[in-house]
PQR file with spaces between the fields and no chain letter, atoms N, CA, C, O and H, PARSE charges and radii, in Angstrom:
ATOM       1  N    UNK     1     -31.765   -8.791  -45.512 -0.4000 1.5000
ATOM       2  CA   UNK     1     -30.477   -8.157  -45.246 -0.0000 2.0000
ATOM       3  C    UNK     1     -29.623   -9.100  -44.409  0.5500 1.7000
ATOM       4  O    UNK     1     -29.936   -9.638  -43.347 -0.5500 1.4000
ATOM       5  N    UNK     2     -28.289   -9.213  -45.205 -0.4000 1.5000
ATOM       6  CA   UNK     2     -27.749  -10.359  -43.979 -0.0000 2.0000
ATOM       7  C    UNK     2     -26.628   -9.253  -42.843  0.5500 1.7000
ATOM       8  O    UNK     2     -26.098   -8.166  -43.071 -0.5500 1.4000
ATOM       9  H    UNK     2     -28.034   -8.776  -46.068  0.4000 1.0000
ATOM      10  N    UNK     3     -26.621   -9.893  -41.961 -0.4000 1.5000
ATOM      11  CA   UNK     3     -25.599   -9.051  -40.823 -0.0000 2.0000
ATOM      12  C    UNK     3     -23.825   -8.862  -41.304  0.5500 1.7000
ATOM      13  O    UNK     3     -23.145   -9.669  -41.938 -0.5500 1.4000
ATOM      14  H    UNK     3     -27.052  -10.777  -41.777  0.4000 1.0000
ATOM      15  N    UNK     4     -23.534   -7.905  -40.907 -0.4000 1.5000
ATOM      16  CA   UNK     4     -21.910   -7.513  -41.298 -0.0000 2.0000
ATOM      17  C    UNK     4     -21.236   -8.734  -40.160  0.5500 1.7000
ATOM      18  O    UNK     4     -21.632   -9.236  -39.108 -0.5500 1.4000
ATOM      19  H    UNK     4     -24.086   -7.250  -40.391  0.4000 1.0000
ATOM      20  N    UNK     5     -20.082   -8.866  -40.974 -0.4000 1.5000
ATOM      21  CA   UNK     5     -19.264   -9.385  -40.464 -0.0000 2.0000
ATOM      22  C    UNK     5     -18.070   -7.713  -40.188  0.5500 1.7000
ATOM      23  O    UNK     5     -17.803   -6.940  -41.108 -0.5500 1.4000
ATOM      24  H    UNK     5     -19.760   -8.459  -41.829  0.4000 1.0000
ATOM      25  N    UNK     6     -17.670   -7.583  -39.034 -0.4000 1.5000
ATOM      26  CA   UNK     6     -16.805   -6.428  -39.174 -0.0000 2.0000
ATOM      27  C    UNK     6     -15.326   -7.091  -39.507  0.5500 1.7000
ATOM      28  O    UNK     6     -15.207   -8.314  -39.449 -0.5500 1.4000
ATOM      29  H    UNK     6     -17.888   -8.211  -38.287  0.4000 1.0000
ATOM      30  N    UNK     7     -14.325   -6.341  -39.820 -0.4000 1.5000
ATOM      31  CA   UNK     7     -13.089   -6.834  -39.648 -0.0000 2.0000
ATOM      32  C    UNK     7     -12.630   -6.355  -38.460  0.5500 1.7000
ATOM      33  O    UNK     7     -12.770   -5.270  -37.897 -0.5500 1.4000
ATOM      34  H    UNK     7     -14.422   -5.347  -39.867  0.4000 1.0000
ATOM      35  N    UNK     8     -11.880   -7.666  -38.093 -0.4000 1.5000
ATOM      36  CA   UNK     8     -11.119   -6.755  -36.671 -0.0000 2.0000
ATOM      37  C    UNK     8     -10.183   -5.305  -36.956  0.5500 1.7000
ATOM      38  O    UNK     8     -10.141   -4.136  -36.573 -0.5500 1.4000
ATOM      39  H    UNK     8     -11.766   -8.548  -38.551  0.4000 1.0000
ATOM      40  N    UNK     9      -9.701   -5.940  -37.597 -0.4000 1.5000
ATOM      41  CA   UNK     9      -8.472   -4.346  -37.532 -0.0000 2.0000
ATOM      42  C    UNK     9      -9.192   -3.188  -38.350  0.5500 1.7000
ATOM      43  O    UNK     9      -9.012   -2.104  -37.796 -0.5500 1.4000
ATOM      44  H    UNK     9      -9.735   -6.890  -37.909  0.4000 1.0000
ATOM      45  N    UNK    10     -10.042   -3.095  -39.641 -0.4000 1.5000
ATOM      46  CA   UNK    10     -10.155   -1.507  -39.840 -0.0000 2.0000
ATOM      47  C    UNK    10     -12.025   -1.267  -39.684  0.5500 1.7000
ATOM      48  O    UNK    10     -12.543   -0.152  -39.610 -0.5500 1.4000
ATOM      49  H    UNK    10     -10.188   -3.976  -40.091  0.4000 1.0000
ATOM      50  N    UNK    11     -12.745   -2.495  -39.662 -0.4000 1.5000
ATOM      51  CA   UNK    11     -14.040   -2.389  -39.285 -0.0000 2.0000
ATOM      52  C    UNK    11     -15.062   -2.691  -40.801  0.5500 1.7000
ATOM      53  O    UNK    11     -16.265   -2.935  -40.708 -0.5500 1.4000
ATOM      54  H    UNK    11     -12.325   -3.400  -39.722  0.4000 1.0000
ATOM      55  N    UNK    12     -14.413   -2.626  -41.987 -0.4000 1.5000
ATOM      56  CA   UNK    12     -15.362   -2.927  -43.001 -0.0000 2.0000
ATOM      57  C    UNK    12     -15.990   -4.274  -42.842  0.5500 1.7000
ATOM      58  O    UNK    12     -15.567   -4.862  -41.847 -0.5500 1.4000
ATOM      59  H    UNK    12     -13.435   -2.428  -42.063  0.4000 1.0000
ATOM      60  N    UNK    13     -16.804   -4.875  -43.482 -0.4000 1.5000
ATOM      61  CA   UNK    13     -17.894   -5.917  -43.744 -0.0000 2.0000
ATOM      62  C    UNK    13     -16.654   -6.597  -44.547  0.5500 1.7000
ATOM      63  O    UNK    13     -16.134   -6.148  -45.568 -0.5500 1.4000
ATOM      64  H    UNK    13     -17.148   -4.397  -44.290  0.4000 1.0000
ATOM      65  N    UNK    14     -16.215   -8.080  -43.676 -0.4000 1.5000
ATOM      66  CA   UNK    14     -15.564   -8.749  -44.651 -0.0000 2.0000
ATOM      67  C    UNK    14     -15.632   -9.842  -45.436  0.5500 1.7000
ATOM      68  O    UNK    14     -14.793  -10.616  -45.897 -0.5500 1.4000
ATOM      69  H    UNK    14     -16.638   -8.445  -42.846  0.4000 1.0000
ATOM      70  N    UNK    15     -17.297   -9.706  -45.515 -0.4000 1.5000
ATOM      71  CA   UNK    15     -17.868  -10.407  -46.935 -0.0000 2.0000
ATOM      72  C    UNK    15     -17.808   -9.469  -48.296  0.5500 1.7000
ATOM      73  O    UNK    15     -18.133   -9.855  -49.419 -0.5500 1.4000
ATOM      74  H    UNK    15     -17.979   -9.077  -45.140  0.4000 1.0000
ATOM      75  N    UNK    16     -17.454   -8.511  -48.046 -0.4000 1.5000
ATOM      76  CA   UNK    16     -17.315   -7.326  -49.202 -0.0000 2.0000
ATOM      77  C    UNK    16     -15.384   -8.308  -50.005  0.5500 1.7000
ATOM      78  O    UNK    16     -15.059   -8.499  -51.177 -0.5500 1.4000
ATOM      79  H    UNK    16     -17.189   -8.197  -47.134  0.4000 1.0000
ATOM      80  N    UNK    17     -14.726   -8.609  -48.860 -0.4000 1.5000
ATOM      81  CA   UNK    17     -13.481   -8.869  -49.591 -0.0000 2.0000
ATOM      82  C    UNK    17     -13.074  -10.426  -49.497  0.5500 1.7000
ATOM      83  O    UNK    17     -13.813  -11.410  -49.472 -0.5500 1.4000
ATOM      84  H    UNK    17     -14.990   -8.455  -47.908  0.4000 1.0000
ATOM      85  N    UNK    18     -11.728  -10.345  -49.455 -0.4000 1.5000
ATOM      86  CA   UNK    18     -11.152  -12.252  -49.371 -0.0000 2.0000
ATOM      87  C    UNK    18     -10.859  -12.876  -48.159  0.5500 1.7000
ATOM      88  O    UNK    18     -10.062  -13.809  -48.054 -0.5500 1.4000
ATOM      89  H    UNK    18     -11.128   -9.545  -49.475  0.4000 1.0000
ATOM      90  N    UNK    19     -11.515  -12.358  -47.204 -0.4000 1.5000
ATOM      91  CA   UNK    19     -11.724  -12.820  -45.513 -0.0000 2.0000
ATOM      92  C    UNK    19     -10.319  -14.091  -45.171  0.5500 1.7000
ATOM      93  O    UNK    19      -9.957  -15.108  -45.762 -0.5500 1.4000
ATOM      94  H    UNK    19     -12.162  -11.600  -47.289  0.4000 1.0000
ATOM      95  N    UNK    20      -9.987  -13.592  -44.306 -0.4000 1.5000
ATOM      96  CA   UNK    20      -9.537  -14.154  -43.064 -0.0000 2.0000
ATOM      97  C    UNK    20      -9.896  -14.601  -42.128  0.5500 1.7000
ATOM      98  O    UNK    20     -10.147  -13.817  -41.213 -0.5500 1.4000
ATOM      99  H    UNK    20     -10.281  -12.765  -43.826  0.4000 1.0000
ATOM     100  N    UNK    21     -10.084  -16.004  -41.912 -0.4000 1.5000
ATOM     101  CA   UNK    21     -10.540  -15.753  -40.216 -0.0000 2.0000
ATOM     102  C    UNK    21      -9.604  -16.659  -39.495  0.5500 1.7000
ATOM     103  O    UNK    21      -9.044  -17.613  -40.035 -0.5500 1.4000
ATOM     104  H    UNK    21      -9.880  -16.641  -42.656  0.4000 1.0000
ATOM     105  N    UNK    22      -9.429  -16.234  -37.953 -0.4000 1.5000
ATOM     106  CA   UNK    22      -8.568  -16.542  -37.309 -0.0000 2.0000
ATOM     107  C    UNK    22      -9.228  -17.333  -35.828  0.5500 1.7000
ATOM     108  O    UNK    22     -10.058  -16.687  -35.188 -0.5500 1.4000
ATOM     109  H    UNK    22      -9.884  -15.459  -37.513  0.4000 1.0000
ATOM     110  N    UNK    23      -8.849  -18.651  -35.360 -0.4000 1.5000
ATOM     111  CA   UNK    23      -8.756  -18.839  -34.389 -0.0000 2.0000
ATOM     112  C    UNK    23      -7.587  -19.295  -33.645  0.5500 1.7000
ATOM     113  O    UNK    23      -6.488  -19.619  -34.095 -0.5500 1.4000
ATOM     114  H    UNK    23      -8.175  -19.176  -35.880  0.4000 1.0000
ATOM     115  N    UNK    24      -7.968  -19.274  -32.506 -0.4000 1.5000
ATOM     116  CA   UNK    24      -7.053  -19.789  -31.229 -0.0000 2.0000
ATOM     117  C    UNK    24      -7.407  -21.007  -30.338  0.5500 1.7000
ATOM     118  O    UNK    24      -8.600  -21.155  -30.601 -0.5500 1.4000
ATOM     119  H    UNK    24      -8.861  -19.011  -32.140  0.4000 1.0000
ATOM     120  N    UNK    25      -7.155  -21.742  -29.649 -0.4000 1.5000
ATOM     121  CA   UNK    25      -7.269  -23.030  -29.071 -0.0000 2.0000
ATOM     122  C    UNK    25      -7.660  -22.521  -27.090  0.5500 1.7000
ATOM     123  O    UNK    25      -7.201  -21.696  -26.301 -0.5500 1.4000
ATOM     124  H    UNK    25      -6.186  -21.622  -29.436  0.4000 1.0000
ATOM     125  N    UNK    26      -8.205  -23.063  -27.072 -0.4000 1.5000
ATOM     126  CA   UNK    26      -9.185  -22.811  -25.263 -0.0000 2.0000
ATOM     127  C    UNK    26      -9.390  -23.967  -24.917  0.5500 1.7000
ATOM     128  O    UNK    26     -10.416  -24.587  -25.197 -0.5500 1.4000
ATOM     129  H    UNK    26      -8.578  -23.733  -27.714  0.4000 1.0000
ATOM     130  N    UNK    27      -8.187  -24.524  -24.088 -0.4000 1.5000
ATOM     131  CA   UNK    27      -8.909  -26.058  -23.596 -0.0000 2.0000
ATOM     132  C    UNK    27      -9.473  -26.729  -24.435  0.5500 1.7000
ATOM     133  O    UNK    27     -10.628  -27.153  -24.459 -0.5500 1.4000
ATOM     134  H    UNK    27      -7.354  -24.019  -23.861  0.4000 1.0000
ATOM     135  N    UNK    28      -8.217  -26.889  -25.519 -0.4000 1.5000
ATOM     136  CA   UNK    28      -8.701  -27.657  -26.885 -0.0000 2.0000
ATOM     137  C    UNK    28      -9.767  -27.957  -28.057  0.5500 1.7000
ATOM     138  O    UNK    28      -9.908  -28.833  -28.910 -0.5500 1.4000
ATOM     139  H    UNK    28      -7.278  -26.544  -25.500  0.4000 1.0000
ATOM     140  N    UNK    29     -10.562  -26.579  -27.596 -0.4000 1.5000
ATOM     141  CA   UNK    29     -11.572  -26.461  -28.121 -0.0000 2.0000
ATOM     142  C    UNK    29     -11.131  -25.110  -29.722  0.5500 1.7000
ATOM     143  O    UNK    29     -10.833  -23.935  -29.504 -0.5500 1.4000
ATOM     144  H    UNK    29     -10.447  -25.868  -26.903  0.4000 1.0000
ATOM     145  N    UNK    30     -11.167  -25.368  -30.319 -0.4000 1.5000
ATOM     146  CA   UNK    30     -11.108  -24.278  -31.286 -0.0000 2.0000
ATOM     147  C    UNK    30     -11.884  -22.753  -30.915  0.5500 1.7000
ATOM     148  O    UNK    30     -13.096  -22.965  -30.917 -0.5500 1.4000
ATOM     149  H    UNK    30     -11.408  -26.322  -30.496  0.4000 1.0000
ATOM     150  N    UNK    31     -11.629  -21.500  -30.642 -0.4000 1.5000
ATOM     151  CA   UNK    31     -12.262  -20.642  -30.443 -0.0000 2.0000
ATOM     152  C    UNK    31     -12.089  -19.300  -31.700  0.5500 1.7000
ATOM     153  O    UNK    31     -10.938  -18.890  -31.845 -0.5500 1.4000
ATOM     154  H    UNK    31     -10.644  -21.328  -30.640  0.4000 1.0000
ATOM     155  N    UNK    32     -12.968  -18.777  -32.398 -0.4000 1.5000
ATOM     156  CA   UNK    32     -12.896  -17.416  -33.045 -0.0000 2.0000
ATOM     157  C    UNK    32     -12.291  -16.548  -32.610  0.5500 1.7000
ATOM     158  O    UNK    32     -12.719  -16.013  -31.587 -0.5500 1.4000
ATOM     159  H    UNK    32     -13.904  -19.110  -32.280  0.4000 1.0000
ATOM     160  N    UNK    33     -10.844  -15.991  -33.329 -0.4000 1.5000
ATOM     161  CA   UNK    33     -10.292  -15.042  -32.561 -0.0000 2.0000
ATOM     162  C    UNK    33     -10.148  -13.401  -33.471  0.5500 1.7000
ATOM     163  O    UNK    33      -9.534  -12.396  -33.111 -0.5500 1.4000
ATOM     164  H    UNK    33     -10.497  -16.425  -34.160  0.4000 1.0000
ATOM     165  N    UNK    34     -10.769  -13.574  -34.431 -0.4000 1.5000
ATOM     166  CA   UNK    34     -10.758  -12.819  -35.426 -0.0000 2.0000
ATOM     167  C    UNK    34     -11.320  -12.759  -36.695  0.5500 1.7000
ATOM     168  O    UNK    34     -11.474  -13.880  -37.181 -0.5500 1.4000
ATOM     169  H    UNK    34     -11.267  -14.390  -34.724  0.4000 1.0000
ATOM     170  N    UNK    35     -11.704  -11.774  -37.447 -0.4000 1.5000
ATOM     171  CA   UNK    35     -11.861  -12.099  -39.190 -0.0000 2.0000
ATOM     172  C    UNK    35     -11.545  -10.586  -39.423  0.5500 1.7000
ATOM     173  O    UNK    35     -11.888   -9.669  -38.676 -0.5500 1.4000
ATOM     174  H    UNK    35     -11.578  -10.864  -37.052  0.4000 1.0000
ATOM     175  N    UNK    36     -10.722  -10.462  -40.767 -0.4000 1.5000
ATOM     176  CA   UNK    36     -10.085   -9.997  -41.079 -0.0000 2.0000
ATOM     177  C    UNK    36     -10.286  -10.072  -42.860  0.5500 1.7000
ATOM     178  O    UNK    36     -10.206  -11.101  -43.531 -0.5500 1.4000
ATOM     179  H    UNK    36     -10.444  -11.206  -41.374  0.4000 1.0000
ATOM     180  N    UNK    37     -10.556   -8.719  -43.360 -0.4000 1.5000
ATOM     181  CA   UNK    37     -10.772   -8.069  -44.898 -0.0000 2.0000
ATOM     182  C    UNK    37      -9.930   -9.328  -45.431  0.5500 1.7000
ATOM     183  O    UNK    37     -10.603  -10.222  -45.946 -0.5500 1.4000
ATOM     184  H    UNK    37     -10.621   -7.883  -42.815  0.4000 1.0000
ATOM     185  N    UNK    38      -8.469   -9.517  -45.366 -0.4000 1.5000
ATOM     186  CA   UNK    38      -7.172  -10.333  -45.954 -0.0000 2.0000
ATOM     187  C    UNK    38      -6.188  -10.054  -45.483  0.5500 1.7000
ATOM     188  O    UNK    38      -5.968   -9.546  -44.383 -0.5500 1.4000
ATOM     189  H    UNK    38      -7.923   -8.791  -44.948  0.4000 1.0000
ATOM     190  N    UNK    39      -5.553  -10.344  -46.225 -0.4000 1.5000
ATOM     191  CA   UNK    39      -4.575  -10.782  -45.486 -0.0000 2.0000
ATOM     192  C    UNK    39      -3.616   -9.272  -45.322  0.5500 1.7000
ATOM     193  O    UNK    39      -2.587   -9.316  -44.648 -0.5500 1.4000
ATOM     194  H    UNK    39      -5.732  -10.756  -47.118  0.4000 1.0000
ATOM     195  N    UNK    40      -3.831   -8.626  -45.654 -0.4000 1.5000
ATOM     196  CA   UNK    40      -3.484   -6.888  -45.503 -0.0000 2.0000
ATOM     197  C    UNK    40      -3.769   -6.514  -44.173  0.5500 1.7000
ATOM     198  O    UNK    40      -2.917   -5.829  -43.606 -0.5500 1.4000
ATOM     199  H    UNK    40      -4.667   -8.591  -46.201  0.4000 1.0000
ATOM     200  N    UNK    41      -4.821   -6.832  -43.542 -0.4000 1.5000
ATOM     201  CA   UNK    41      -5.525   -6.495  -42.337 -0.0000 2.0000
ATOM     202  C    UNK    41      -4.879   -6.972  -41.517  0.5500 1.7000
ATOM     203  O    UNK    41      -4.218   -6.421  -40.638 -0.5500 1.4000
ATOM     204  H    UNK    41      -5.512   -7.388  -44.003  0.4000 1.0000
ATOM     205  N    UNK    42      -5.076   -8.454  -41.827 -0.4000 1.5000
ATOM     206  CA   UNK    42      -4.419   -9.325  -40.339 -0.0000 2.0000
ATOM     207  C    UNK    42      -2.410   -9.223  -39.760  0.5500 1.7000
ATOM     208  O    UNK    42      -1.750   -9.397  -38.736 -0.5500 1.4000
ATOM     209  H    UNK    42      -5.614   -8.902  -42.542  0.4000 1.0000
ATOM     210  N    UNK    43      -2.131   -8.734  -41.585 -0.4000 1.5000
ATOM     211  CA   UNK    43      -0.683   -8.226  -41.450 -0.0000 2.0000
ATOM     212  C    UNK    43      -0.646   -7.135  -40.165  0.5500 1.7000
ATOM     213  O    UNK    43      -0.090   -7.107  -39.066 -0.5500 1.4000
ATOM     214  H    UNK    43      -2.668   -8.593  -42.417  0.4000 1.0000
ATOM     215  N    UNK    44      -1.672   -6.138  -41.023 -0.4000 1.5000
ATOM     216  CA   UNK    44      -1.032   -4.194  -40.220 -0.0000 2.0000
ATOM     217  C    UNK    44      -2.330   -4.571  -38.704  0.5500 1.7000
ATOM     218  O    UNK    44      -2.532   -3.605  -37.969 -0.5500 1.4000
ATOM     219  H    UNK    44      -2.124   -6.161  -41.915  0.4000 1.0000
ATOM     220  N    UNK    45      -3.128   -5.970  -38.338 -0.4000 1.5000
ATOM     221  CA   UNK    45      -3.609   -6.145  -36.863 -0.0000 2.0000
ATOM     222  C    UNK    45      -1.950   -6.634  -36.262  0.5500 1.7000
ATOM     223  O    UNK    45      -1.550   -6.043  -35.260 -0.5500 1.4000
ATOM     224  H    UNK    45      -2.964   -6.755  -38.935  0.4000 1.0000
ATOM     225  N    UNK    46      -1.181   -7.537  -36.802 -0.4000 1.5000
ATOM     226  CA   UNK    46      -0.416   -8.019  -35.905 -0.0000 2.0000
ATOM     227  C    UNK    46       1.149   -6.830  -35.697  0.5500 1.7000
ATOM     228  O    UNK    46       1.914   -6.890  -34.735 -0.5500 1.4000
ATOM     229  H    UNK    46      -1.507   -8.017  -37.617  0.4000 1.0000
ATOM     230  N    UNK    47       1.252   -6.025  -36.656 -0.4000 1.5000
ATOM     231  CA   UNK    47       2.275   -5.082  -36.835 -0.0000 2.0000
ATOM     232  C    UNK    47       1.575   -4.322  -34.999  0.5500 1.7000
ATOM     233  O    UNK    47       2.019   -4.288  -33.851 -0.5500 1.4000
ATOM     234  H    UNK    47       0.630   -5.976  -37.437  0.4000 1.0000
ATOM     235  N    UNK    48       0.577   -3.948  -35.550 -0.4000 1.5000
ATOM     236  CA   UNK    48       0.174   -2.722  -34.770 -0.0000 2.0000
ATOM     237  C    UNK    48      -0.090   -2.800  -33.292  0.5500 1.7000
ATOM     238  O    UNK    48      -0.048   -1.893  -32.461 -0.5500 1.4000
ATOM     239  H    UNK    48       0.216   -3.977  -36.483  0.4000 1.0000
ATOM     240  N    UNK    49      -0.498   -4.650  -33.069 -0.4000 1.5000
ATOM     241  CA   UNK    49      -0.100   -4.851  -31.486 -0.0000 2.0000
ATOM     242  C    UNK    49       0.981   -5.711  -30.932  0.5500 1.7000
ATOM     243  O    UNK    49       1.088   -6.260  -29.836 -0.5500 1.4000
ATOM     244  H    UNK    49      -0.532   -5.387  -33.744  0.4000 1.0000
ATOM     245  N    UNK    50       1.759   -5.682  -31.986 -0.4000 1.5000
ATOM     246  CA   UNK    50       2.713   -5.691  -31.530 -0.0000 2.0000
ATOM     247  C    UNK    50       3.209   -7.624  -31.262  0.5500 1.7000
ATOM     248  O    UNK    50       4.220   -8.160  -30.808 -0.5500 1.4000
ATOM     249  H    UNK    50       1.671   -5.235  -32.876  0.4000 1.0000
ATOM     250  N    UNK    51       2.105   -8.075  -31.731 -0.4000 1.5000
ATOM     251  CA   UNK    51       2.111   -9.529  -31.681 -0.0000 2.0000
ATOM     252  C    UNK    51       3.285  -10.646  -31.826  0.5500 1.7000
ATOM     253  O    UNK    51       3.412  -11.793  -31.398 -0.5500 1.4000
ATOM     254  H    UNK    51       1.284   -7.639  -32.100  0.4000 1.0000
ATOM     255  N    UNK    52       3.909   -9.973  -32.450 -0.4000 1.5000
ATOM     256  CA   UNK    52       5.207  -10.804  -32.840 -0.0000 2.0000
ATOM     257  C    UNK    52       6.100  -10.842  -32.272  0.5500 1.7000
ATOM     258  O    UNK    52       6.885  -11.778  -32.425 -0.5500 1.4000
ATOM     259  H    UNK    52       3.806   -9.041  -32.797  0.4000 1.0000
ATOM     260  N    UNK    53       6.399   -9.556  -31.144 -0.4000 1.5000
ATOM     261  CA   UNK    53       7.328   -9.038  -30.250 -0.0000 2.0000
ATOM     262  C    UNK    53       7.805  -10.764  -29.377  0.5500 1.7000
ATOM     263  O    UNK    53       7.063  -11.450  -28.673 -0.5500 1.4000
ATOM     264  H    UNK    53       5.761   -8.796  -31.019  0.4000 1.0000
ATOM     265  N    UNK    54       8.855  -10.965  -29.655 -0.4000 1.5000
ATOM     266  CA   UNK    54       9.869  -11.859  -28.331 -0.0000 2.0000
ATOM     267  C    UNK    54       8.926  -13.307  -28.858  0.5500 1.7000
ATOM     268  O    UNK    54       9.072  -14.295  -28.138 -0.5500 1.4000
ATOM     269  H    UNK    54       9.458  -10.408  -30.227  0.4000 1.0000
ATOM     270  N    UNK    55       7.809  -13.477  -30.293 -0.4000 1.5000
ATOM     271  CA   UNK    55       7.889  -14.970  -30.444 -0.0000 2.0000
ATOM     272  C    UNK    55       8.889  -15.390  -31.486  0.5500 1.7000
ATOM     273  O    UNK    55       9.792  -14.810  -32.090 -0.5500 1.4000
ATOM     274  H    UNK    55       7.690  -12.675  -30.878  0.4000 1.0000
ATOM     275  N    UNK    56       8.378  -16.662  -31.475 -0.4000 1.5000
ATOM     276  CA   UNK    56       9.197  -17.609  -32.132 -0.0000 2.0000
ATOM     277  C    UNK    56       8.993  -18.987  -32.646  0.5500 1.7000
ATOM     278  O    UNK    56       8.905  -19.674  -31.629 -0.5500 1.4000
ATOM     279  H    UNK    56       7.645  -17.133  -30.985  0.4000 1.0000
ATOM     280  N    UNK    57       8.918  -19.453  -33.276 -0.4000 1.5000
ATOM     281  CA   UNK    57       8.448  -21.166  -33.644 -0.0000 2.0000
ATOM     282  C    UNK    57       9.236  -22.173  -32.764  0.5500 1.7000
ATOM     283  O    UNK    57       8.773  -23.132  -32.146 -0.5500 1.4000
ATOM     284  H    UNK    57       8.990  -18.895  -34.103  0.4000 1.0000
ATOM     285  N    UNK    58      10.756  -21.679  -32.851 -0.4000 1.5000
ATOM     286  CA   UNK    58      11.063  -22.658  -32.094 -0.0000 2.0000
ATOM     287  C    UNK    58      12.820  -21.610  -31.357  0.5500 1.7000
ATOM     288  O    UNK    58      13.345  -20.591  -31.805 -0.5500 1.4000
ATOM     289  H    UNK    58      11.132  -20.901  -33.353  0.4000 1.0000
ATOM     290  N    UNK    59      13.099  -22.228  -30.496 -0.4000 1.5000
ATOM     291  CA   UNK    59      13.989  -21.820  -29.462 -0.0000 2.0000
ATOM     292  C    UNK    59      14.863  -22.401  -29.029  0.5500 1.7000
ATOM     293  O    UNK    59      14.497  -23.228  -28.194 -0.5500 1.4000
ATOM     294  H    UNK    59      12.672  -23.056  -30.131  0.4000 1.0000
ATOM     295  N    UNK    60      16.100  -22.361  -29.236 -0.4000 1.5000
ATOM     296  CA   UNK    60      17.503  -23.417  -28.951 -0.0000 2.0000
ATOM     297  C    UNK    60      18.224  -22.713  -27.785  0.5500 1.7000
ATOM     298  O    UNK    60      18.827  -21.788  -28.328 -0.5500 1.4000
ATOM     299  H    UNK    60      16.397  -21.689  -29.914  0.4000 1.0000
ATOM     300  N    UNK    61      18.486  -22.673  -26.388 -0.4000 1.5000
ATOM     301  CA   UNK    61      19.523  -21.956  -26.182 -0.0000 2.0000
ATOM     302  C    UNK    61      20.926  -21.923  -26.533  0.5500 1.7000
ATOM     303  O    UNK    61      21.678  -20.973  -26.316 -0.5500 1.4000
ATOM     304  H    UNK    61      17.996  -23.425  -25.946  0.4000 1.0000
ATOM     305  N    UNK    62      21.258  -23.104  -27.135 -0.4000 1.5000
ATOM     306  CA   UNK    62      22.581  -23.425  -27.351 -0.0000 2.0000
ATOM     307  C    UNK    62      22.887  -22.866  -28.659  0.5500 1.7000
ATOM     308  O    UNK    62      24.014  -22.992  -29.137 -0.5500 1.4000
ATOM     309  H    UNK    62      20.647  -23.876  -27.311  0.4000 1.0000
């Protein structure tokens, strides 16, 4: 039996679907910050906390 991978946002096994996985950077080290069913998931994870609120790629004041 191999172990579940959960998804972050709704909890199924996301070797069952087309996985996502997500990291983030820690003192330049690559770190796991997520896996995610697809890209459906990782959409309605970032809707739902709100993640996007006040970013931006890039920022001009002028």
């Amino acid at each position: 039996m191999t172990d579940t991978i959960e998804c972050t946002y709704c909890g199924s096994d996301v070797r069952r679907h087309d996985p996502v996985f997500v990291a983030e950077l820690e003192a330049g080290e690559r770190v796991p910050a997520g896996a995610f069913c697809n890209y459906a998931c990782l959409s309605s994870h970032i809707d739902a906390a709100g993640l996007t609120t006040g970013a931006s790629c890039e920022w001009r004041p002028e």
